[in-house]
VOVO-977355 format. One line per field, with one value per residue (C-alpha): residue in three letters; x, y, z; residue number from 0; chain. Coordinates in steps of 0.1 Angstrom, whole numbers. Example, Ala and Ser with C-alpha at 12.3 -4.5 7.8 and 13.67 -1.06 7.14 Angstrom:
2
aa ALA | SER
px 123 | 137
py -45 | -11
pz 78 | 71
i 0 | 1
ch A | A
***
This chain:
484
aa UNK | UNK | UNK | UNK | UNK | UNK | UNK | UNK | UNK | UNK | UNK | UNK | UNK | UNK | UNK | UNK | UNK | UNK | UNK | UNK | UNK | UNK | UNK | UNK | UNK | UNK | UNK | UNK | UNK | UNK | UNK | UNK | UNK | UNK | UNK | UNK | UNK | UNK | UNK | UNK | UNK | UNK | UNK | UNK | UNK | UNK | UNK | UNK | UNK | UNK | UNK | UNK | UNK | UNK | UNK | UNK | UNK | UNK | UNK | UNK | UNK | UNK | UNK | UNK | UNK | UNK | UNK | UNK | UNK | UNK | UNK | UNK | UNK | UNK | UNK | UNK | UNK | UNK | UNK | UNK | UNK | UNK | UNK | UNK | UNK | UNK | UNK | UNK | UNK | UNK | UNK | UNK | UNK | UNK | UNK | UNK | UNK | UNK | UNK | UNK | UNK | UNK | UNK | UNK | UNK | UNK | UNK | UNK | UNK | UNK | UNK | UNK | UNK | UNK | UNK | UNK | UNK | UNK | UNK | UNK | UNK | UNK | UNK | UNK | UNK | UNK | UNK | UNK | UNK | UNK | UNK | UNK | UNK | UNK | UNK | UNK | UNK | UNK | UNK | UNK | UNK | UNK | UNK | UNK | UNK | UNK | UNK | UNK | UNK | UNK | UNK | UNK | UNK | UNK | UNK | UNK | UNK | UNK | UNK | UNK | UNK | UNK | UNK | UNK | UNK | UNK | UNK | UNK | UNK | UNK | UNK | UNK | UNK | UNK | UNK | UNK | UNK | UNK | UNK | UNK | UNK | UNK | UNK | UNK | UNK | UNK | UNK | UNK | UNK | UNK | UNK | UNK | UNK | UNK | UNK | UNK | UNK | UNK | UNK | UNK | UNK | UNK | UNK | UNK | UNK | UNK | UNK | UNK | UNK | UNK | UNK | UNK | UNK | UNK | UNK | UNK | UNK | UNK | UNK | UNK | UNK | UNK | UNK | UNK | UNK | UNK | UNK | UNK | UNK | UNK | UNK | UNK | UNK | UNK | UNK | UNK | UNK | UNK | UNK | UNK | UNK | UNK | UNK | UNK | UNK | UNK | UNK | UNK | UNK | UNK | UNK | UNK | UNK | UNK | UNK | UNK | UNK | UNK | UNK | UNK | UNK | UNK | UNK | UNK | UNK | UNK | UNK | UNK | UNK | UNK | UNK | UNK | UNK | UNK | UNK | UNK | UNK | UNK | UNK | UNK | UNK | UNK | UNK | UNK | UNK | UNK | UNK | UNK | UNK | UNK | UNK | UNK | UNK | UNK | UNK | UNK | UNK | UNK | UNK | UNK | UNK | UNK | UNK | UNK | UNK | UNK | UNK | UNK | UNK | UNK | UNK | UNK | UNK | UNK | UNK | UNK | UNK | UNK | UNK | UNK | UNK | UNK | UNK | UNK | UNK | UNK | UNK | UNK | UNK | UNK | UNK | UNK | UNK | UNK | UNK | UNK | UNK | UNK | UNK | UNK | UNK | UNK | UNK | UNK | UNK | UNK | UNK | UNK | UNK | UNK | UNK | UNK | UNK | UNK | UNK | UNK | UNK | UNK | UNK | UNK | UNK | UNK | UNK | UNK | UNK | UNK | UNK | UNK | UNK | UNK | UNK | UNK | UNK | UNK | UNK | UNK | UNK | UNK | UNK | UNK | UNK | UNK | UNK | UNK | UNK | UNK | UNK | UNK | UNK | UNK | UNK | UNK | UNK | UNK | UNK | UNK | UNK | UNK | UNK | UNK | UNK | UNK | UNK | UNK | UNK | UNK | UNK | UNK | UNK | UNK | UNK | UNK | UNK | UNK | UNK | UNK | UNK | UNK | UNK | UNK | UNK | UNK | UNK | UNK | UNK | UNK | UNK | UNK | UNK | UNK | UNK | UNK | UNK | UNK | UNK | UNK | UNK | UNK | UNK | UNK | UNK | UNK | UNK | UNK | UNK | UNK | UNK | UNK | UNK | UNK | UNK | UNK | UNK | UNK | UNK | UNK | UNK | UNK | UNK | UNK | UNK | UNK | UNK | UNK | UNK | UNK | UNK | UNK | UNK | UNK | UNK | UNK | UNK | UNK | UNK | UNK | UNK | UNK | UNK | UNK | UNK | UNK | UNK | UNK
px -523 | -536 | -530 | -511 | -518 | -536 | -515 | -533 | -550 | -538 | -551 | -543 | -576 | -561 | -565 | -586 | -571 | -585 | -599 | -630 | -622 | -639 | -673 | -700 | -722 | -741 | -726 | -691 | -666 | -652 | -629 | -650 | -653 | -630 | -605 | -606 | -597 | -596 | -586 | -602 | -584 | -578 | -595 | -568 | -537 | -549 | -531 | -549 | -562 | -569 | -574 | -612 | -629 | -644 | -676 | -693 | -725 | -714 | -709 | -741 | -757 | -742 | -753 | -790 | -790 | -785 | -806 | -836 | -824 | -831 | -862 | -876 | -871 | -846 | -859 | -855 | -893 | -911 | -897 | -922 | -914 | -900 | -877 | -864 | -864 | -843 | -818 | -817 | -816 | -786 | -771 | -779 | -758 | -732 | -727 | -728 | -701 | -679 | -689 | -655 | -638 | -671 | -661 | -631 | -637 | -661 | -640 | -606 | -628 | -650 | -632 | -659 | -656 | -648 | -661 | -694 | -696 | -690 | -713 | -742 | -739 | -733 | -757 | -787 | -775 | -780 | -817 | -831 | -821 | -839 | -867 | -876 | -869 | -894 | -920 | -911 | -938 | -968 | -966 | -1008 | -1030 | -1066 | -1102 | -1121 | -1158 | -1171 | -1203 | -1213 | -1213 | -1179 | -1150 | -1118 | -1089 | -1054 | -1021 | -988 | -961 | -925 | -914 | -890 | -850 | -841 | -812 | -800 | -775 | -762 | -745 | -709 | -719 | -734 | -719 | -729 | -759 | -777 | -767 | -788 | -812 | -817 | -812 | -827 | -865 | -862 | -849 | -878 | -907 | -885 | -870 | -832 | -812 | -782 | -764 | -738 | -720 | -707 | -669 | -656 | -668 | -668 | -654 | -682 | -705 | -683 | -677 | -715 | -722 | -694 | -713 | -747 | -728 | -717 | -754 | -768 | -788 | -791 | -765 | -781 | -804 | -776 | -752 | -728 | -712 | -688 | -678 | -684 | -722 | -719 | -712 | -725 | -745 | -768 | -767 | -787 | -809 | -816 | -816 | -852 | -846 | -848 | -878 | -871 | -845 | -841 | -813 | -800 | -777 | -781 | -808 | -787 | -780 | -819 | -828 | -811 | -820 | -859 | -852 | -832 | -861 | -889 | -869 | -865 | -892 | -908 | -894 | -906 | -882 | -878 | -856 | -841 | -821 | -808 | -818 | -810 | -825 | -833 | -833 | -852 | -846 | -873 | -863 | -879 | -851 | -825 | -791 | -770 | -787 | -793 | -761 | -749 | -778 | -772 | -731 | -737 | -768 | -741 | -705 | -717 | -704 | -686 | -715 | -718 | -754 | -786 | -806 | -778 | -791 | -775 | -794 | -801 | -827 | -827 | -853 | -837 | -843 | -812 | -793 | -767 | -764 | -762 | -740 | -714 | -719 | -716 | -680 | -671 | -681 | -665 | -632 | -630 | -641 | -616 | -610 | -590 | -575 | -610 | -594 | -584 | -612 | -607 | -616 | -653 | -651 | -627 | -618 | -642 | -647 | -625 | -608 | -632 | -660 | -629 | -626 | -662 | -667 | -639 | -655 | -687 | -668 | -651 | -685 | -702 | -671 | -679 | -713 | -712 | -718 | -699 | -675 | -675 | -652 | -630 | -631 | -598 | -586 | -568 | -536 | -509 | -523 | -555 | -590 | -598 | -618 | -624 | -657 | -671 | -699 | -714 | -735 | -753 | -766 | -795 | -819 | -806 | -772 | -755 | -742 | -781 | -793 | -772 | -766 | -732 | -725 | -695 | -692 | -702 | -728 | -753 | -772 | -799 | -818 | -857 | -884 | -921 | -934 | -948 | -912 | -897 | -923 | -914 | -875 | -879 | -896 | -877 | -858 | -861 | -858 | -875 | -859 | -863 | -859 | -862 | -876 | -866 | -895 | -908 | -942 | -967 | -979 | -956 | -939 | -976 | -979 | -941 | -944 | -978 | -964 | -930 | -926 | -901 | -906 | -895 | -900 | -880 | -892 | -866 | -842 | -822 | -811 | -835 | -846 | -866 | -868 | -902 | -904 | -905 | -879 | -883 | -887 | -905 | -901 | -867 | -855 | -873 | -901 | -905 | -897 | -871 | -874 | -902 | -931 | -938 | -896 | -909 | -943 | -929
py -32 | -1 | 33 | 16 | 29 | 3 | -11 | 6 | 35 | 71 | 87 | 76 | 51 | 37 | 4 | 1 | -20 | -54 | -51 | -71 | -113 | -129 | -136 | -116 | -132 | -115 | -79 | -95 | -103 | -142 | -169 | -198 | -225 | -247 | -222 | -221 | -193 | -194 | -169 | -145 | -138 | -105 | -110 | -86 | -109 | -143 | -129 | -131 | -103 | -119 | -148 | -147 | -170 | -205 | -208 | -239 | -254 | -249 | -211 | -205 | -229 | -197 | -173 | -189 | -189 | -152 | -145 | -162 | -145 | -114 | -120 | -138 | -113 | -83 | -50 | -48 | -67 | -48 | -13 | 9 | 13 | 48 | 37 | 12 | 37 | 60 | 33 | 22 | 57 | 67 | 28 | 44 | 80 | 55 | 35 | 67 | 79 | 54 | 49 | 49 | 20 | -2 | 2 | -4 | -38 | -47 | -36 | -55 | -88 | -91 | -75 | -46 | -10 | 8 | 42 | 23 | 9 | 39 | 63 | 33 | 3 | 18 | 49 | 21 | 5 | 39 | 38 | 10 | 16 | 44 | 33 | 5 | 31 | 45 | 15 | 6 | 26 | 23 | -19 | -23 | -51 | -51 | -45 | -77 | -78 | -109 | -127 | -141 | -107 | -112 | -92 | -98 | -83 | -93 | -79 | -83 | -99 | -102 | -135 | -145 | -157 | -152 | -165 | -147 | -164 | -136 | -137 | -125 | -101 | -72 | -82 | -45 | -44 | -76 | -74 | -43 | -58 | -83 | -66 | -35 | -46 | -79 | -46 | -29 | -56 | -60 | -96 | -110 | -128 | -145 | -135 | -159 | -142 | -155 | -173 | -154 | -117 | -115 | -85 | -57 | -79 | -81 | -42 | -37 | -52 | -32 | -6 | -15 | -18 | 12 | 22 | 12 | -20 | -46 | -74 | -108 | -85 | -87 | -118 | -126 | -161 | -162 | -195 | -221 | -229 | -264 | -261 | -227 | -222 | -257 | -250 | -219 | -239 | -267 | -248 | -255 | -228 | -204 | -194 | -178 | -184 | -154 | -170 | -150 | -175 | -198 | -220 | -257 | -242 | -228 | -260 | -277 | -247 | -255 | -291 | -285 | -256 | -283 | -312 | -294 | -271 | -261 | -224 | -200 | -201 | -165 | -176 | -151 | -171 | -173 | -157 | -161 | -126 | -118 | -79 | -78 | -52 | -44 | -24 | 8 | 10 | 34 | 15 | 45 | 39 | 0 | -11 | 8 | -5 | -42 | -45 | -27 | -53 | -79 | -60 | -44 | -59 | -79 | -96 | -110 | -101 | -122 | -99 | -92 | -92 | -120 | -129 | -103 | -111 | -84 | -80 | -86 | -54 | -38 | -73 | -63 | -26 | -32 | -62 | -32 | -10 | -41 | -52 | -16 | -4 | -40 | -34 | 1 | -13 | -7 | -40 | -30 | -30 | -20 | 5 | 28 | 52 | 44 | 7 | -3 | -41 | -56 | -93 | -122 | -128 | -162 | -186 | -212 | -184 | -174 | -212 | -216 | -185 | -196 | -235 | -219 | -195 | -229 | -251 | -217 | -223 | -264 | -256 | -240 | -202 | -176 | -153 | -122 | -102 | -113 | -149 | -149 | -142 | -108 | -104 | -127 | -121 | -119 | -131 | -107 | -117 | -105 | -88 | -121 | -119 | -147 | -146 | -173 | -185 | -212 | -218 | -253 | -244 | -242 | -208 | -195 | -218 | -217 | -191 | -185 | -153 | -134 | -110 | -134 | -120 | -145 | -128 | -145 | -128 | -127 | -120 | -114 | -108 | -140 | -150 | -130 | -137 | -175 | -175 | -148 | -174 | -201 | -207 | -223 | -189 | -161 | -131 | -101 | -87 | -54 | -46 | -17 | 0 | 33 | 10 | 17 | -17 | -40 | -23 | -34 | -69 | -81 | -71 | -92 | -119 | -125 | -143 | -123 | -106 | -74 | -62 | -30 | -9 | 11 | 9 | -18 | -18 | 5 | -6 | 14 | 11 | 9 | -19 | -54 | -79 | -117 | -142 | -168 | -204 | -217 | -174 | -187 | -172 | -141 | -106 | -83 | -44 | -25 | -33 | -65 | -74 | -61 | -87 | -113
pz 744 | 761 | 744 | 713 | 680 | 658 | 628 | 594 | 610 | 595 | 627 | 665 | 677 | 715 | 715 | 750 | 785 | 787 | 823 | 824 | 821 | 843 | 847 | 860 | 886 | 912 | 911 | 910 | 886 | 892 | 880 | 866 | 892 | 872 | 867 | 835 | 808 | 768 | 744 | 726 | 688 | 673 | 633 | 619 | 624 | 646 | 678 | 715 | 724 | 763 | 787 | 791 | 819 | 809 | 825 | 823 | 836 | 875 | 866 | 850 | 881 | 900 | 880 | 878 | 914 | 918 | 894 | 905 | 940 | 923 | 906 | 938 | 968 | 951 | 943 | 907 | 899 | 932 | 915 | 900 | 860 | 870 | 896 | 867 | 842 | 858 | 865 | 826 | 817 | 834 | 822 | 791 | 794 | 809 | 775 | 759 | 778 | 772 | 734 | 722 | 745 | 739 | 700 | 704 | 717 | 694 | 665 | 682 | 692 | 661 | 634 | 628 | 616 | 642 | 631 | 621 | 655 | 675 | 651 | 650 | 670 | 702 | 698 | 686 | 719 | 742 | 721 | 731 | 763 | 766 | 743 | 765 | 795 | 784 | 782 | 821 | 833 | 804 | 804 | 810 | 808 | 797 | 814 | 799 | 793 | 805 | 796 | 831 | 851 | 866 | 866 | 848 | 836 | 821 | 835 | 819 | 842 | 839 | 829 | 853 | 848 | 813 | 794 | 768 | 743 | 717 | 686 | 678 | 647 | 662 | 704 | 717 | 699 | 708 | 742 | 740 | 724 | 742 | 777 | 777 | 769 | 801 | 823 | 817 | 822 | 856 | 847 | 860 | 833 | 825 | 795 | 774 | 751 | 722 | 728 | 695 | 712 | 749 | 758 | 752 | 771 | 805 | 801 | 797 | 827 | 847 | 835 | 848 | 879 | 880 | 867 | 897 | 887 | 915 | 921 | 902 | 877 | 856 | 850 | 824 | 819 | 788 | 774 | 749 | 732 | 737 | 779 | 791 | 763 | 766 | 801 | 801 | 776 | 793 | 828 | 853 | 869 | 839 | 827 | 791 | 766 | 740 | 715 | 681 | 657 | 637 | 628 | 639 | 669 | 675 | 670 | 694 | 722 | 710 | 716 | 749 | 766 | 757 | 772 | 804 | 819 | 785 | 789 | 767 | 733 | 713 | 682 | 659 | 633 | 599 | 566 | 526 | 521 | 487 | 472 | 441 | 416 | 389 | 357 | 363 | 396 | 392 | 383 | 401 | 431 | 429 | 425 | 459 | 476 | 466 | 469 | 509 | 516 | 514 | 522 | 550 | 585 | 561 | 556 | 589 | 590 | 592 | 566 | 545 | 508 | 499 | 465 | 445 | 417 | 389 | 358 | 328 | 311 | 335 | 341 | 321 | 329 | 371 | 369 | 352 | 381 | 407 | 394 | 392 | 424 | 443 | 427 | 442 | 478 | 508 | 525 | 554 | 591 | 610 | 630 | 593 | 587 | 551 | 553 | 541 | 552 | 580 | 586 | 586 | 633 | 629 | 614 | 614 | 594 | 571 | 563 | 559 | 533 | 510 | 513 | 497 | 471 | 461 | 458 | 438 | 418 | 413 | 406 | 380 | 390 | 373 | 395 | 383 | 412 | 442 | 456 | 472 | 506 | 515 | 528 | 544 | 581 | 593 | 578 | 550 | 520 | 485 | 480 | 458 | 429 | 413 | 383 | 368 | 405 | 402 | 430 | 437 | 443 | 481 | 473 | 466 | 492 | 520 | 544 | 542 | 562 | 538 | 516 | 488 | 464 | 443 | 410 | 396 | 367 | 365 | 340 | 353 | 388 | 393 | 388 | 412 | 441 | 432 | 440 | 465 | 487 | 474 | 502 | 539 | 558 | 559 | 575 | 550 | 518 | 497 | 468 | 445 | 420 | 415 | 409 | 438 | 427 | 425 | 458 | 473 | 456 | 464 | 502 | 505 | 484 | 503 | 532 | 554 | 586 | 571 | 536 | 526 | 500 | 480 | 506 | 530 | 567 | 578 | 616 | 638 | 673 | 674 | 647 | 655 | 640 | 634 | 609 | 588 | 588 | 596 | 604 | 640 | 657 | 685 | 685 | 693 | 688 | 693 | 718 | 708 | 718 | 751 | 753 | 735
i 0 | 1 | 2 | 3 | 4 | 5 | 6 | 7 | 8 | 9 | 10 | 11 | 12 | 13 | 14 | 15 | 16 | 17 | 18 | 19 | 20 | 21 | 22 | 23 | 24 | 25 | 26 | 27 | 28 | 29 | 30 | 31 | 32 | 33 | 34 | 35 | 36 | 37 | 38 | 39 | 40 | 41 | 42 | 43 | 44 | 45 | 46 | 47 | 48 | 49 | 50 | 51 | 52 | 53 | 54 | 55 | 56 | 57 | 58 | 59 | 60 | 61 | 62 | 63 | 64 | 65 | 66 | 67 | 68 | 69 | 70 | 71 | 72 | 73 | 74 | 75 | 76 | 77 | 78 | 79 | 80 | 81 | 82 | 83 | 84 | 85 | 86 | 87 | 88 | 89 | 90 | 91 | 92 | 93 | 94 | 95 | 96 | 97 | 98 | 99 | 100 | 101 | 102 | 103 | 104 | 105 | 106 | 107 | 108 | 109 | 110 | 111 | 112 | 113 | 114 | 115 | 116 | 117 | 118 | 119 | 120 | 121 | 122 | 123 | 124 | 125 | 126 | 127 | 128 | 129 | 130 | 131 | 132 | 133 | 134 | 135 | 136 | 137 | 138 | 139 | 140 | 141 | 142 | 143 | 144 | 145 | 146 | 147 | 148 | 149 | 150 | 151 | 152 | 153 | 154 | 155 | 156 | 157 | 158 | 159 | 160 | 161 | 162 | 163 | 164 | 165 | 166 | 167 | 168 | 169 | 170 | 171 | 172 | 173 | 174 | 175 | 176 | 177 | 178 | 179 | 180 | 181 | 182 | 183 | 184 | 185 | 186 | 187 | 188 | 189 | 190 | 191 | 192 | 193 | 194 | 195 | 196 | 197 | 198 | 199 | 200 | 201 | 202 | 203 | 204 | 205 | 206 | 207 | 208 | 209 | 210 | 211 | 212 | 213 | 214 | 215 | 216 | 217 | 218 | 219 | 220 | 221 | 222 | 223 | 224 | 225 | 226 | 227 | 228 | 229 | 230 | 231 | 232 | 233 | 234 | 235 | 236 | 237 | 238 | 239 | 240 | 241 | 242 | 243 | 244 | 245 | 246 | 247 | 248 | 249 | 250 | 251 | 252 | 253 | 254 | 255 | 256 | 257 | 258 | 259 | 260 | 261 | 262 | 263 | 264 | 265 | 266 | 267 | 268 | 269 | 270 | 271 | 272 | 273 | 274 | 275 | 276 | 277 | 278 | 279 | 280 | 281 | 282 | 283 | 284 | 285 | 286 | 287 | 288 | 289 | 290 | 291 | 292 | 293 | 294 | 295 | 296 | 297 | 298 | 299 | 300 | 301 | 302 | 303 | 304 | 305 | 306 | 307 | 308 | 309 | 310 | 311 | 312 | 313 | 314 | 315 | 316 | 317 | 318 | 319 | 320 | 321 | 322 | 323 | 324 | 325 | 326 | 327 | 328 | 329 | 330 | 331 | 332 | 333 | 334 | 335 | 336 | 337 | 338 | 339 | 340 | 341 | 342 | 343 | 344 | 345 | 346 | 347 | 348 | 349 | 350 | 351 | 352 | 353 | 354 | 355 | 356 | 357 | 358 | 359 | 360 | 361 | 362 | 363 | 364 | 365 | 366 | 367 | 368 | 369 | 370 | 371 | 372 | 373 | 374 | 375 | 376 | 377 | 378 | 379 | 380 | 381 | 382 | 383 | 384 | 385 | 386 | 387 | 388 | 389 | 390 | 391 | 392 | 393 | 394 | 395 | 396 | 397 | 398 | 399 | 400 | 401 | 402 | 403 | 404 | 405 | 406 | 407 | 408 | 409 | 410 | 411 | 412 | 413 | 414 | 415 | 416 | 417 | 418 | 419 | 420 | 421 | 422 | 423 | 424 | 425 | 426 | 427 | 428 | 429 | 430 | 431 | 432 | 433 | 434 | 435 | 436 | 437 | 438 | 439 | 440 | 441 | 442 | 443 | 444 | 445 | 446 | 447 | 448 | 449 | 450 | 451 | 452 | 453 | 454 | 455 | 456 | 457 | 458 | 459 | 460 | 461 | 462 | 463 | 464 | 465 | 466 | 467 | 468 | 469 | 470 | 471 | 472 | 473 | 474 | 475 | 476 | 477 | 478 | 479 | 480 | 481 | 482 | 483
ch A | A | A | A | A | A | A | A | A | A | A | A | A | A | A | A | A | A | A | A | A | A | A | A | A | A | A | A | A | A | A | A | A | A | A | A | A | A | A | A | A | A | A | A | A | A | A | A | A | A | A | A | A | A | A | A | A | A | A | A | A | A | A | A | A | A | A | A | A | A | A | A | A | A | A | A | A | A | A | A | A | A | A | A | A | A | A | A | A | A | A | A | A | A | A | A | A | A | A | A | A | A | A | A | A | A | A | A | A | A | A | A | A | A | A | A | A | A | A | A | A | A | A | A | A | A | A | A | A | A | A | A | A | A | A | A | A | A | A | A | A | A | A | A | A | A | A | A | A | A | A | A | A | A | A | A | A | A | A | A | A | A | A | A | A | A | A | A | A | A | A | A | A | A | A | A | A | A | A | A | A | A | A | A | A | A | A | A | A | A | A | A | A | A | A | A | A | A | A | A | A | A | A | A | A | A | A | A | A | A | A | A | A | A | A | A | A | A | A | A | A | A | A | A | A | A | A | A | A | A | A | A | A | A | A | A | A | A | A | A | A | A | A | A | A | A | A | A | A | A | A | A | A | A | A | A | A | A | A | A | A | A | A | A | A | A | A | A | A | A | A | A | A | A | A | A | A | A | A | A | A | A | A | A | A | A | A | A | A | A | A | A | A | A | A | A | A | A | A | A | A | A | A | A | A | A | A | A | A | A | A | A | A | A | A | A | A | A | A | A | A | A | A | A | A | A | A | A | A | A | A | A | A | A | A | A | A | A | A | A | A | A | A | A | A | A | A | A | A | A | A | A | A | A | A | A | A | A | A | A | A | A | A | A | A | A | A | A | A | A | A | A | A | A | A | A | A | A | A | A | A | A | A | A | A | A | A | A | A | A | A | A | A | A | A | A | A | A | A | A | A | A | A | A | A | A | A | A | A | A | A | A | A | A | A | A | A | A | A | A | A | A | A | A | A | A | A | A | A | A | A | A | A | A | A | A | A | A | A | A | A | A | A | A | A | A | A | A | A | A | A | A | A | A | A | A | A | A | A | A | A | A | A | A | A | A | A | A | A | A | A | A | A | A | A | A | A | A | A | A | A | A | A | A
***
């Protein structure tokens, strides 16, 4: 596929060489034990992109073993945060470097934009890089002030062997985000890509190689969830798990970490955000603020705005602008620069958004745009709006990860607090008002790990991000990603 020109795109985008499909393990890239390989599908027409190796519980055994290796007598833990620092910082101007191919592989393996990609996911990636580069040397403990005339102080440790099991979504970013802060507390991992995306993953680590990171710091075993993936949960020799996905799945890591050597569990899981929109709001700005809270990434996003509760007094006037603006949204190959929203990562998430469009349908919601698939090739959906949502049905409940779009209509405050939390998770939400007020009283009142006011999507790199309730428990971003 190397150098072709992909189909849709008015301007030439070379589709990159599949060179890295084997696994990772201890500075080396290996067939799985078994010999094993499965296929990795191209979202735009169903067609393998490349053979990828099956790693299974013997792999990541392997992959364990060098890890602890590393962690136990290897450099990378006995460096000083400088020595580390430099290393991740020229990781860093190494995934810079090679921006384009890394987007490219997202955007051929997952379906995303690839100008959104290259122009965010990939420079957020080279930031936290050299965010937590710059937290290698400056990780401190505390003096303590005892009561019996001893004296005592705290010191901040690195973990150990940590498994990290990230999502298909955002592949280049969570690998990031997961790797960069356990690189810079001096940890050794073992990361399992998701089976739907493994491609960035096994470049990344050819590039931290290439970097200059220490065989066994970094490993990479891709494969399936229910071999390689409960066998980094369930794994003694591991002392961390970090897992981003969905909540069944958390679950069963949670159960599988206590049933083994109680490992430490960060859990970053699923959301039903809601985006509330008072009547003093500005419709012009609302309405493009609400339909890219659920479009964006296809909505393949855990804090997508996926309920959007609107005062009555502008009901009517932003559910206008909503229709309007999805029936001029580009659904397209991800490779055009014209396309707004690629293909849903698989079949099997295709399938599961037009299930849900079909029970909003049954349930009484009314659709107001889209709610068909795209195309004769490839998993494209409709940008979808349904008005008329009640709490109680799957569509407002559920998180169903698609471009599908529930509006519910609200009277008072009180009201608005009340469904905003009606729900199991508790990810984020945003709130639009130009009342200093109500901005204050909703973010104290909802129960989300991040509360945007008058905007959406805005992460910083020094802000944390977790959850509420069933949307898990940890950190990742900021400091506290790096202590917790």
């Amino acid at each position: 596929m190397a150098g072709q020109k992909a189909n849709g795109s008015s301007e030439s985008v070379e589709i990159p060489e599949i060179k890295f499909t084997k696994l990772f393990i201890n500075g080396g890239f290996v067939d799985a034990i078994s010999g094993k390989t499965f296929e990795t599908i191209d979202p735009r027409n169903g067609q393998v992109i490349a053979r990828v190796a099956e790693g299974d519980e013997d792999d990541v055994d392997l992959a364990v073993e060098a890890a602890r290796e590393a962690f136990d007598h290897g450099p990378w833990p006995r460096m000083s945060g400088q020595e580390r620092a430099k290393i991740m910082m020229k990781y860093a101007d190494l995934v810079e470097e090679n921006a384009e191919e890394v987007a490219a592989l997202d955007a051929l393996d997952a379906g995303k934009l690839f100008a959104l990609v290259k122009a965010g996911d990939i420079p957020g990636s080279v930031a936290q890089l050299r965010y937590y580069a710059g937290a290698a040397d400056k990780i401190h403990g505390e003096v303590l002030k005892t009561s019996q005339g001893f004296q005592g102080y705290t010191l901040r440790e690195p973990v150990g062997v940590v498994g990290h099991i990230i999502p298909w979504n955002f592949p280049s970013t969570f690998f990031f985000w997961k790797v960069a802060p356990a690189l810079a507390a001096g940890c050794t991992m073992v990361v399992k890509p998701a089976e739907q995306t493994p491609l960035s993953a096994l470049y990344s680590a050819h590039l931290a190689k290439m970097a200059g990171i220490p065989d066994g710091v970094i490993n990479v075993v891709t494969g399936f969830g229910p071999t390689a993936g409960a066998a980094v949960a369930s794994h003694m020799q591991i002392d961390k798990v970090s897992f981003t996905g969905s909540t069944e799945i958390g679950r069963t890591i949670l159960k599988a970490a206590a049933e083994s050597n109680l490992k430490h569990v960060s859990l970053e899981l699923g959301g039903k955000s809601p985006l509330i929109i008072f009547d003093d709001a500005d419709v012009d700005v609302a309405a493009p603020l609400a339909l890219t809270g659920i479009l964006f990434n296809k909505g393949e996003i855990c804090v997508a705005s996926s309920r959007v509760l609107v005062q009555e007094g502008i009901y009517d006037e932003l559910v206008k602008k909503l229709i309007e603006l999805a029936k001029s949204w580009v659904v397209g190959d991800p490779f055009d620069p014209k396309a707004q929203q690629g293909p849903q990562v698989d079949k099997n998430q295709f399938e599961k958004v037009l299930s849900y469009i079909e029970h909003g349908k049954r349930e009484g919601a009314t659709l107001l745009a889209g709610g068909k698939p795209l195309g004769k090739k490839g998993y494209y959906i409709e940008p979808t709006i349904f008005a008329d949502v009640t709490d109680n049905m799957l569509i407002a409940k559920d998180e169903i990860f698609g471009p599908v779009l529930s509006l519910m209509k609200f009277k008072t405050i009180d009201e608005a607090i009340a469904r905003a939390n009606c729900t199991r998770y508790g990810l984020a939400a945003g709130v639009l008002t130009k009342d200093i007020n109500t901005a204050n009283t909703m973010s104290r009142s909802i129960r989300a790990g991040t509360v945007w006011i008058n905007c959406y999507f805005a992460f910083e790199l020094d802000a944390p991000f977790g959850g509420y309730k069933m949307s898990g428990f940890g950190k990742d971003s900021g400091m506290e990603g790096l202590y917790k």
